[in-house]
C-alpha positions as CSV (number, residue, x, y, z in Angstrom):
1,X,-20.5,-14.2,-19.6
2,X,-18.5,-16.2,-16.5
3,X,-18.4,-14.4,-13.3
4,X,-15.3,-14.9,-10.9
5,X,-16.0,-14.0,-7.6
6,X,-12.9,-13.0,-5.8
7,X,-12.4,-12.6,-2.0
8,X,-8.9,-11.9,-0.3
9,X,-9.1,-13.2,3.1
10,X,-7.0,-12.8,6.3
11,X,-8.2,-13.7,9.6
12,X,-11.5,-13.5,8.6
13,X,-12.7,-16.9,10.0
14,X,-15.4,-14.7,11.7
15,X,-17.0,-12.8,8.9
16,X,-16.2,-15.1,6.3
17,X,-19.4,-17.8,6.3
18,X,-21.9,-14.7,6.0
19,X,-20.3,-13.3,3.1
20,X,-19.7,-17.0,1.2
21,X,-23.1,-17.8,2.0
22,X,-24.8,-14.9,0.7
23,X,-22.5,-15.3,-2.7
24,X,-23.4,-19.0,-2.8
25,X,-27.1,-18.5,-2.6
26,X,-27.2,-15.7,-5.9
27,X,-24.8,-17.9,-7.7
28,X,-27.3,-20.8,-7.4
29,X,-29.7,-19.2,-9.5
30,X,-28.0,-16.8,-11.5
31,X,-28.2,-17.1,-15.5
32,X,-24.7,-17.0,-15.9
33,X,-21.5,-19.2,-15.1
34,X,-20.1,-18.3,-12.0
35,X,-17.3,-19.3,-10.1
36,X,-16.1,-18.4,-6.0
37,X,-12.6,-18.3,-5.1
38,X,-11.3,-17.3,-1.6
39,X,-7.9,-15.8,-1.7
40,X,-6.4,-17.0,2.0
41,X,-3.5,-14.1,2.8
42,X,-1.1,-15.0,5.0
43,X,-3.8,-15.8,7.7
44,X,-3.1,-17.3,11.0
45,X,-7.0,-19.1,12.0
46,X,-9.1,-20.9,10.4
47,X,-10.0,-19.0,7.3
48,X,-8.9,-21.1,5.0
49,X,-10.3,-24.3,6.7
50,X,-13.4,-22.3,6.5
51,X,-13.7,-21.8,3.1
52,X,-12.9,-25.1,2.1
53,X,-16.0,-26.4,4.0
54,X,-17.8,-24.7,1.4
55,X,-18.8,-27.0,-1.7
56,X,-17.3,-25.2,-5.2
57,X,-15.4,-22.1,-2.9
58,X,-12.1,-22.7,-4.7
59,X,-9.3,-21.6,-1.8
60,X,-5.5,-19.9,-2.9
61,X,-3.1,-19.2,-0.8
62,X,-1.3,-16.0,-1.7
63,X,1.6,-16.0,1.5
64,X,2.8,-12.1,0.5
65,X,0.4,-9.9,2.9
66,X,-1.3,-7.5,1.3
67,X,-4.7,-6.3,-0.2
68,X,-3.7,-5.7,-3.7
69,X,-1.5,-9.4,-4.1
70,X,-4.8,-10.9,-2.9
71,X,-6.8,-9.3,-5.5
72,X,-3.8,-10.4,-8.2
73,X,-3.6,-13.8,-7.1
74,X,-7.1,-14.0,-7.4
75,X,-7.1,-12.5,-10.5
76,X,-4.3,-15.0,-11.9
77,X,-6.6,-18.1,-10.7
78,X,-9.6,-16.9,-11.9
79,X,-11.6,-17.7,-15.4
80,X,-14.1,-15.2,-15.3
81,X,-14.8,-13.2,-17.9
82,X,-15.9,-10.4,-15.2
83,X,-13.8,-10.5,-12.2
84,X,-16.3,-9.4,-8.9
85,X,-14.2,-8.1,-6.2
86,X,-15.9,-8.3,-2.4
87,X,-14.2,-7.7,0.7
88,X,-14.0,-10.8,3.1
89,X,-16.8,-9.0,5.5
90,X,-19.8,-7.9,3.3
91,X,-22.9,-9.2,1.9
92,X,-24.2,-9.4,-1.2
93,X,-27.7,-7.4,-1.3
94,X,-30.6,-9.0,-3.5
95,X,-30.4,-8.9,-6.9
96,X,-27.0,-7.4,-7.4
97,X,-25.5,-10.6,-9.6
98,X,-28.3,-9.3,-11.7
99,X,-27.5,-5.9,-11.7
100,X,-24.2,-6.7,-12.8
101,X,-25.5,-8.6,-15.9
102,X,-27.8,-6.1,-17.2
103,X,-24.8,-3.2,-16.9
104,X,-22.3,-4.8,-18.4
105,X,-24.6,-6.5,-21.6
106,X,-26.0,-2.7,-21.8
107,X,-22.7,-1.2,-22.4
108,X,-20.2,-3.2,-24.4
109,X,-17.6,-0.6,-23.3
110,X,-17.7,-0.9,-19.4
111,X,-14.7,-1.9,-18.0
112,X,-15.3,-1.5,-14.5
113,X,-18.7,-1.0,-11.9
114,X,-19.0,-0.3,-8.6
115,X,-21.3,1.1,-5.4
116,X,-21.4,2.1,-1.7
117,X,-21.4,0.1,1.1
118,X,-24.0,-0.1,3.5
119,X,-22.4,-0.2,6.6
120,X,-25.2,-3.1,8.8
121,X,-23.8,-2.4,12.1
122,X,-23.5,1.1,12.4
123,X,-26.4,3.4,14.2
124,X,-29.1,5.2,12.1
125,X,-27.3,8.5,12.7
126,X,-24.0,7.1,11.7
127,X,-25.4,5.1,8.7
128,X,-27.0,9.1,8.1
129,X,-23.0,10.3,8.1
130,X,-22.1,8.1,5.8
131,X,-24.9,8.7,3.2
132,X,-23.7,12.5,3.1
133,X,-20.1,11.3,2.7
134,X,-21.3,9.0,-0.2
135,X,-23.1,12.2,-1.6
136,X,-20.2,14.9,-1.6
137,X,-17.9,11.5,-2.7
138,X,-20.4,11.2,-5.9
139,X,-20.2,14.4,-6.3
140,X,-16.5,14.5,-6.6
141,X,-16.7,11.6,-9.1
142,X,-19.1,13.2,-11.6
143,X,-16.5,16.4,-11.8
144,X,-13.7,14.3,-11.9
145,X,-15.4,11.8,-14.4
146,X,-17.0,14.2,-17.0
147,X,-15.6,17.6,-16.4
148,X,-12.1,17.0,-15.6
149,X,-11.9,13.8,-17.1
150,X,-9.1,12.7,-14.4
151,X,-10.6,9.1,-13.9
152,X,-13.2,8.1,-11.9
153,X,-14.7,6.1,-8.2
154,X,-14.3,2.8,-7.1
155,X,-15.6,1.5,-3.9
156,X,-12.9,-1.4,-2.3
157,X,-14.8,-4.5,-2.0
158,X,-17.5,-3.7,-3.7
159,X,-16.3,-3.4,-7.5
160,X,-16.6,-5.6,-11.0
161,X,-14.0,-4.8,-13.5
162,X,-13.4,-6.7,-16.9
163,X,-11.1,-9.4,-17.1
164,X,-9.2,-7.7,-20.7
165,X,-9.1,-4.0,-19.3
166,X,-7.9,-5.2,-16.5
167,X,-5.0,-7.2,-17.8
168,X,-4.6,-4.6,-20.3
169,X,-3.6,-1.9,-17.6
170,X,-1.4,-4.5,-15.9
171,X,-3.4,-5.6,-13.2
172,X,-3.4,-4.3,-9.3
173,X,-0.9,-2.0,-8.6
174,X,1.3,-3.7,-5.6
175,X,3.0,-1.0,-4.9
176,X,0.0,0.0,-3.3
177,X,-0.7,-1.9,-0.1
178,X,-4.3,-0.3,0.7
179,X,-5.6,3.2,0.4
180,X,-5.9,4.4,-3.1
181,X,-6.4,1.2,-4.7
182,X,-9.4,1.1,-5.6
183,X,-9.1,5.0,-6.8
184,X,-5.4,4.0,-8.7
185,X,-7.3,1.2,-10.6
186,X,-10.4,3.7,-11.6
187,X,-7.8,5.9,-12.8
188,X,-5.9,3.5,-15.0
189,X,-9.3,2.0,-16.2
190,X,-10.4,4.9,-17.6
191,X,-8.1,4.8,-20.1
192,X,-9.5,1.3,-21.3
193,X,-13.6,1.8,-21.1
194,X,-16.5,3.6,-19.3
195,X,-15.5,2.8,-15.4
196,X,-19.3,3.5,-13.7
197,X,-20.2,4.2,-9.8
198,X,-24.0,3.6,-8.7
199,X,-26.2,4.1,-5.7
200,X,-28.4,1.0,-7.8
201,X,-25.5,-1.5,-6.6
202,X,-25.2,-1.4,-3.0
203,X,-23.2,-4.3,-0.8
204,X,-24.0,-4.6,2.9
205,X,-20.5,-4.2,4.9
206,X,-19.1,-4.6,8.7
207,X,-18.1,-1.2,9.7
208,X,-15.3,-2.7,12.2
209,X,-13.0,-0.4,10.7
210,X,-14.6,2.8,10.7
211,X,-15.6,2.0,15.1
212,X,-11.8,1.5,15.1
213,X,-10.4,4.7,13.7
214,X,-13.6,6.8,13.9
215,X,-16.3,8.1,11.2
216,X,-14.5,11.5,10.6
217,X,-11.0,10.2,10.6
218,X,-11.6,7.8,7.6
219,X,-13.7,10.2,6.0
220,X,-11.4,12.6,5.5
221,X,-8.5,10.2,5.0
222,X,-9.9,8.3,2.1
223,X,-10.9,11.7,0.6
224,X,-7.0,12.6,0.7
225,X,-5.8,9.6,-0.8
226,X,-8.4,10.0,-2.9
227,X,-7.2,13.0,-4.2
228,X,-4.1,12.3,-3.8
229,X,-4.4,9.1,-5.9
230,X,-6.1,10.6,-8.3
231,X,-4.1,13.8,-9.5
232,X,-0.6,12.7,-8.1
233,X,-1.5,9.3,-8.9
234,X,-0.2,7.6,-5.4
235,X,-1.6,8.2,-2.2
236,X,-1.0,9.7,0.9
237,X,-1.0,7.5,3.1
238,X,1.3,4.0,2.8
239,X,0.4,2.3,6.1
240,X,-2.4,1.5,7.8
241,X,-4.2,-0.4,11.0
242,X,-4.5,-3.8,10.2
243,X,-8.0,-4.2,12.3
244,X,-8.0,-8.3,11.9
245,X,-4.5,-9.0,13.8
């Protein structure tokens, strides 16, 4: 088993070192072969001079803006037999390179894992929001997963998906430019494994985004595009605040 580590990057000079060096120092020791590549978007700082002054980060520049042509581009360079998607901001937490493993040697049929985020920069009441969001969102999934049988939960930046499901469903969808795409690509995953969400695989994440726009706000848009994405299968929303300009 190969691991690709993917990372879309724009303007993310800033957050960028934590996030390589966390990946860098599980790879080291992980009983698998691994490989890092930072996909540099369009970005106007130092980003990519950044990653390159990491040894064995390979860099591609993928000039069309957007979340899901990073994650293609990345995709398209990458050798992995597991592709491991992580936003440009978060940080592995220990042991998940090993998590990954065991799931994915457990069940030959998993296509796709993922878990929450936990946000390192938020207060203990806000981190307490977010928890009961995560619970109601599980909640959703199970219903959706095993009663419905509709598709199922990805978390954006913090997801591991099989190289051959994932080219069998035809990649990222680019029509989507950022909410729903993780939910599009459960719900087209589905139809090629068992597509898994777990409170055992954490990832430690800036919550820049959610100060921005506000705790409630996101929460209830990313549980209408959810929705949206998942029964009308397109989301709500086609535009969003760029936080990183």
């Amino acid at each position: 088993m190969k691991i690709s580590f993917v990372v879309p990057a724009y303007n993310e000079e800033a957050y960028l070192p934590r996030t390589l060096t966390a990946i860098l120092a599980q790879t080291a020791n992980a009983r698998c072969e691994t490989e890092v590549i930072v996909v540099n978007n369009a970005s106007t700082d130092q980003t990519r001079e950044v990653a390159l002054g990491f040894p064995g980060v390979k860099v591609v520049d993928e000039p069309q803006k957007g979340l899901t042509h990073a994650r293609q581009a990345g995709l398209n360079a990458s050798t992995g037999d597991i592709i491991a998607n992580v936003d440009a901001d978060s940080i592995l937490t220990d042991g998940w390179i090993e998590k990954v493993q065991r799931e994915f040697e457990r069940n030959p049929r998993l296509v796709g894992l993922s878990g929450p985020f936990i946000y390192y920069d938020l207060t203990p009441r806000q981190r307490g929001l977010v928890r009961l969001y995560y619970v109601a969102a599980y909640m959703a999934y199970l219903i959706n997963r095993y009663v419905l049988r509709v598709g199922s939960m990805l978390q954006g930046g913090n997801f591991v998906v099989r190289r051959t499901a994932l080219e069998k469903i035809g990649g990222f969808n680019l029509a989507i430019s950022f909410y729903g795409e993780d939910t599009d690509l459960a719900r087209r995953l589905v139809a090629a494994g068992d597509v898994k969400f777990t409170f055992a695989l954490p990832m430690y994440s800036s919550a820049r985004r959610l100060a921005k726009e506000g705790i409630a706000t996101m929460a209830l848009r990313y549980s209408a595009n959810y929705v949206s994405t998942t029964f009308l299968k397109r989301p709500i929303n086609t535009k969003h605040i760029d936080i990183r300009s």
